[in-house]
C-alpha positions in Angstrom: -108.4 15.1 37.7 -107.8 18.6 37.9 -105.6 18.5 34.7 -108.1 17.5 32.7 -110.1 20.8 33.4 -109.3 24.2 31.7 -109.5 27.3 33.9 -110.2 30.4 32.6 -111.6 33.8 32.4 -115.1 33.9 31.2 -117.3 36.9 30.8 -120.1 37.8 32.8 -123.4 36.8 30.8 -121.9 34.3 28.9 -122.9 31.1 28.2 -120.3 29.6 30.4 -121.3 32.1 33.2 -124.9 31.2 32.8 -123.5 27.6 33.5 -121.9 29.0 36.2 -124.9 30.3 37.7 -126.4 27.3 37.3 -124.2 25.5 39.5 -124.1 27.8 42.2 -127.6 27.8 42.7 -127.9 24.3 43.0 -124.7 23.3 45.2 -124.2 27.1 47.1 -128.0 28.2 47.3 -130.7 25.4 47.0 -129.3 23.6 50.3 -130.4 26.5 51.8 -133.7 26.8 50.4 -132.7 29.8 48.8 -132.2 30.6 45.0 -129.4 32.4 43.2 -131.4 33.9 40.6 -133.2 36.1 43.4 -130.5 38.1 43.4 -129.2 40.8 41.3 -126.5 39.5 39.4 -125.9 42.5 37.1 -124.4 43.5 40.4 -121.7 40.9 39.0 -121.0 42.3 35.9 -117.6 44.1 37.2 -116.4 40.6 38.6 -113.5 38.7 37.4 -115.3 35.5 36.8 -113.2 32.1 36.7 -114.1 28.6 35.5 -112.9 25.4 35.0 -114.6 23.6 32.0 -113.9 19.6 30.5 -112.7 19.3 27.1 -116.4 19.7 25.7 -116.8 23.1 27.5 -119.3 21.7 30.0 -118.7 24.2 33.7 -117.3 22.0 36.8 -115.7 24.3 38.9 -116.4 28.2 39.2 -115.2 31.4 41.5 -115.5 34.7 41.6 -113.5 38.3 42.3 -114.9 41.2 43.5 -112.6 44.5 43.6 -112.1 45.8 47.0 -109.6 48.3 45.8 -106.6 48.5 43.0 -104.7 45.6 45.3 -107.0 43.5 46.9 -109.7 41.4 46.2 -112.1 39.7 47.7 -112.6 35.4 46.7 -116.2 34.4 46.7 -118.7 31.8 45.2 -116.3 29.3 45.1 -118.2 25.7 44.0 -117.0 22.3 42.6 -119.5 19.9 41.1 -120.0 17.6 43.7 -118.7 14.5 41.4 -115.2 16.2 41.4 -114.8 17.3 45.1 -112.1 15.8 47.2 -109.8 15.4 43.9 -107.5 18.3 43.7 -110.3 20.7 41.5 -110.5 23.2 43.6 -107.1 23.8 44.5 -106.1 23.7 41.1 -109.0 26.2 40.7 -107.9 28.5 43.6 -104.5 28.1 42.5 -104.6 29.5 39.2 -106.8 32.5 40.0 -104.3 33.3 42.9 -101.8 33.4 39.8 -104.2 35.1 37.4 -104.6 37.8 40.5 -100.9 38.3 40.7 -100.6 39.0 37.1 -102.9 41.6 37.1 -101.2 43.1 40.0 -103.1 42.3 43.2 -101.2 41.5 46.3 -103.9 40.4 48.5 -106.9 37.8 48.8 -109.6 38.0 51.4 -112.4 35.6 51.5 -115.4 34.4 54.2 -115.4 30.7 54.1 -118.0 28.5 55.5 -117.1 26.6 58.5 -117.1 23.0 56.6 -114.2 24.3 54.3 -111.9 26.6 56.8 -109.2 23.4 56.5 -109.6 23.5 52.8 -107.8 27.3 52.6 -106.1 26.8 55.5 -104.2 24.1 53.4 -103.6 26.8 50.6 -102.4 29.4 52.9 -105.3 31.3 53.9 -105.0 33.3 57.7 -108.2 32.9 59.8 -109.1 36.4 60.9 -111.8 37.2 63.8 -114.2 35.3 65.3 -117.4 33.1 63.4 -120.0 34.7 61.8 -123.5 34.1 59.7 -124.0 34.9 56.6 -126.1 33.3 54.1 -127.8 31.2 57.2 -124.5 29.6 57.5 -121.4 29.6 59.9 -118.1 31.3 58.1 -114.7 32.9 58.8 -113.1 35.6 57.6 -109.4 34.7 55.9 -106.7 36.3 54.0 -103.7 35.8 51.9 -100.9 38.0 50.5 -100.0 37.0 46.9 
């Protein structure tokens, strides 16, 4: 399935990253009774935004960079539509913004998973680091990967 997406780099405020938003409120926040769009996502503006779109541009799969310094960054808001988990997306999705990362000369991923998906990066390399946490009412784990 994956190879029937495009990944890409989008721009924040675009139409694609308004899809984006879209699905990360209602896989990542709405569970939680919480809503993305009570957040400040200007704040995002600096982020290196990736997505992976069907051959009519329609959003299934989306993460997110933020710049902890000039050779790490940090992974976050990682979603796949629900219809397309469990065959290969996100992988493919991790995968080629590991590689887009390495172009542009980082050398180091972290991350905070939640708990559910700590095999899932495990599987792609990703060190557990430190004991569990909460954040976002949730369970995670702190993990990192050199490029």
């Amino acid at each position: 399935m994956q190879d029937s997406l495009d990944f890409s780099i989008i721009e924040h405020g675009s139409h694609v990253y308004e899809q984006a938003c879209l699905l990360r409120d209602e896989m990542l926040r709405k569970p939680l009774g919480l809503s993305l769009f009570d957040e400040d996502l200007d704040a995002e503006s600096g982020f290196i935004h990736v997505a992976g779109l069907d051959d009519e541009g329609k959003l299934h799969a989306y993460l997110q960079f933020r710049r902890v310094d000039e050779k790490v960054l940090k992974m976050q808001q990682v979603v796949v539509a629900s219809h397309l988990q469990g065959r290969g997306v996100g992988r493919a999705l991790v995968r080629f913004s590991e590689q887009h990362a390495r172009s542009e000369g980082y050398r180091e991923v972290i991350l905070h998973s939640r708990q559910v998906v700590m095999d899932f990066y495990a599987a792609l390399g990703y060190r557990k680091e430190g004991d569990v946490f909460v954040e976002v009412k949730l369970p995670h784990y702190r993990h990192r990967k050199e490029l």
